[in-house]
C-alpha positions as CSV (number, residue, x, y, z in Angstrom):
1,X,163.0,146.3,-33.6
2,X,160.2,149.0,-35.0
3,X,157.6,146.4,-34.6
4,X,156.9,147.6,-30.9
5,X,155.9,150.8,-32.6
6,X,152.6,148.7,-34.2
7,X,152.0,146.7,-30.8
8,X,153.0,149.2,-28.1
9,X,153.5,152.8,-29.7
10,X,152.7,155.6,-31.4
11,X,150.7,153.8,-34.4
12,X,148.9,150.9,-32.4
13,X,145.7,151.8,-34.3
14,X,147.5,150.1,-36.9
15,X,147.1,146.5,-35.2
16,X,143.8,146.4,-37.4
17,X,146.0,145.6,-40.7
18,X,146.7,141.8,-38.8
19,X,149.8,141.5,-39.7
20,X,154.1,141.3,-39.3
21,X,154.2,145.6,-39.7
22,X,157.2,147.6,-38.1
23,X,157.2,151.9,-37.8
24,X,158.3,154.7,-36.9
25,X,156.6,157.7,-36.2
26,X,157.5,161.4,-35.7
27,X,157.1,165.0,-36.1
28,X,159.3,167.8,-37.0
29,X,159.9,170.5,-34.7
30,X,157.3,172.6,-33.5
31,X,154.9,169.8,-34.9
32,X,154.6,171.7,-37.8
33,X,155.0,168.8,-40.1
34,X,154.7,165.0,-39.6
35,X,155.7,161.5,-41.3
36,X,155.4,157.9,-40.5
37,X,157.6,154.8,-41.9
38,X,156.1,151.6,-42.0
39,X,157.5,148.6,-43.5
40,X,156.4,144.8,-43.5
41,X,159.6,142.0,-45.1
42,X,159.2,143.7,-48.3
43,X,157.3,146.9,-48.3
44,X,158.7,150.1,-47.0
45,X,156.8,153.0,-47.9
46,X,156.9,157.1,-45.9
47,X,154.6,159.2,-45.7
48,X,155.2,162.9,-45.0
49,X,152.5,165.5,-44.3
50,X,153.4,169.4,-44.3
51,X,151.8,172.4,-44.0
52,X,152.9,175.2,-46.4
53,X,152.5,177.9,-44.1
54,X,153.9,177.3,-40.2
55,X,150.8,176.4,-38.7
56,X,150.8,173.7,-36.0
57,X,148.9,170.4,-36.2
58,X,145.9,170.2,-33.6
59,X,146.9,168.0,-30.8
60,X,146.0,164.6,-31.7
61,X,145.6,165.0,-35.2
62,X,149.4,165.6,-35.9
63,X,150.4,161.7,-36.1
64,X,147.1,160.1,-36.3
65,X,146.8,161.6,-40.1
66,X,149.8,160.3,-41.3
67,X,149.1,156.6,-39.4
68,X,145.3,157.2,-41.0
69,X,146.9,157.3,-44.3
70,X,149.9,155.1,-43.9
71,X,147.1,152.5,-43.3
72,X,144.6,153.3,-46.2
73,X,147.8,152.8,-48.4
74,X,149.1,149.3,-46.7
75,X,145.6,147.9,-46.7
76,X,145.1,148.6,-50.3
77,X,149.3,147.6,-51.0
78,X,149.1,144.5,-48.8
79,X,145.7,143.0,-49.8
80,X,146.8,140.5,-51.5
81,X,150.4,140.0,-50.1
82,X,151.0,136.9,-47.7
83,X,151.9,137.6,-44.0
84,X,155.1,137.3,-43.6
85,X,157.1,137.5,-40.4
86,X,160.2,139.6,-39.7
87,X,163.4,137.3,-39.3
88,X,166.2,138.5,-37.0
89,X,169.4,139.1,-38.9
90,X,171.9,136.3,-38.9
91,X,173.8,136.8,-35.4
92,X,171.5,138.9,-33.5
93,X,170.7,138.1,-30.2
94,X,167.1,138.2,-29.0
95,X,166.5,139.0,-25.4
96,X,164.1,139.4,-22.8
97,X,164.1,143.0,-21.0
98,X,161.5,145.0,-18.7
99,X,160.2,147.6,-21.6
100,X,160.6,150.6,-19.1
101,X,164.4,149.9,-17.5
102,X,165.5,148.1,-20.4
103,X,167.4,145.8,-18.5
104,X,167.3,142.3,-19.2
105,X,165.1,139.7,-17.0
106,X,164.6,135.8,-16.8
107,X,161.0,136.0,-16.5
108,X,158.0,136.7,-18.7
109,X,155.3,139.0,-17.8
110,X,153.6,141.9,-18.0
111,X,156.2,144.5,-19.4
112,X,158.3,142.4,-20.8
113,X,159.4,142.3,-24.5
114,X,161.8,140.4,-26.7
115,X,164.8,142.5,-27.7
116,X,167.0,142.7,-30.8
117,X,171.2,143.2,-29.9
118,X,174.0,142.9,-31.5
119,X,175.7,140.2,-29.6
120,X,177.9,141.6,-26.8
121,X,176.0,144.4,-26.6
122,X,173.1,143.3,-24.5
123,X,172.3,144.9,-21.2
124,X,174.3,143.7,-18.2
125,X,172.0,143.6,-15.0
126,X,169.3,140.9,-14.4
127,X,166.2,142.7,-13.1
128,X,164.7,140.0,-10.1
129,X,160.9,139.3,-10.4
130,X,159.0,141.2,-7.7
131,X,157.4,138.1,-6.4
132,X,158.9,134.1,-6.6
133,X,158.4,132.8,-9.7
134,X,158.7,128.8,-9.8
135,X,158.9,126.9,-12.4
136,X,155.9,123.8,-13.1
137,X,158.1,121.4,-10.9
138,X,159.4,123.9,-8.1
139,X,155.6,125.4,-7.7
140,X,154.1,121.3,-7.7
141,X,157.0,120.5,-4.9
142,X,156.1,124.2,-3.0
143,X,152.1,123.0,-2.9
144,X,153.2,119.8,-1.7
145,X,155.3,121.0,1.0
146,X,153.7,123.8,1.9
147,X,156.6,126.2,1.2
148,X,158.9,125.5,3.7
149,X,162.0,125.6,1.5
């Protein structure tokens, strides 16, 4: 679920290390402190960054740090560990929703992510494509035709 974090989020610059990595991110209030938590299979490791007097982090700076160092520290713990992917847990549903509604949709695109539930707790509403999406044999019969159905 956290791996969206690595391909999407707040520690993309992360992508670098080439491999299965999840994350979180965050800052405390008043971004006077900051953390990440990154994990592959079998590594979790945290990182917290604080300043000893309440000074705030310069914009920018704040999360990149603690992703800077997150990754000096999983290059150098993973350098010789195989990639390994994440498995779902036994039972969990994957499904296909937009990335900004969350709502789930039949079609892949742009947007659109594969997303961990617990089953019968998946989003309800199918989100339609904005324009027709055919299948190889529908599109081959649309050509053919030119349409008309």
């Amino acid at each position: 679920m956290l791996e969206g974090v690595i391909e999407r989020g707040t520690a993309t610059r992360l992508r670098y290390l080439d491999r299965p990595l999840a994350g979180k991110t965050g800052t405390t209030n008043e971004a006077t402190n900051v953390w990440y938590v990154g994990m592959t299979p079998y590594l979790v490791a945290g990182l917290y960054l604080g300043m000893i007097r309440r000074v705030r982090w310069a914009a920018g700076r704040r999360a990149g740090q603690s992703r800077h160092q997150s990754g000096e520290f999983a290059d150098f713990a993973l350098k010789d560990e195989p990639k390994t992917p994440f498995r779902a847990a036994p039972g969990v549903r994957m499904v296909r929703v937009d990335r900004r509604s969350g709502r789930i949709v039949q079609y892949d695109g742009p947007g659109v992510i594969w997303e961990a539930f617990k089953p019968g707790n998946e989003p309800r509403t199918d989100l339609q494509p904005t324009k027709p999406l055919y299948v190889q044999s529908d599109a081959d019969f649309a050509n053919e035709t030119g349409g008309v159905y």
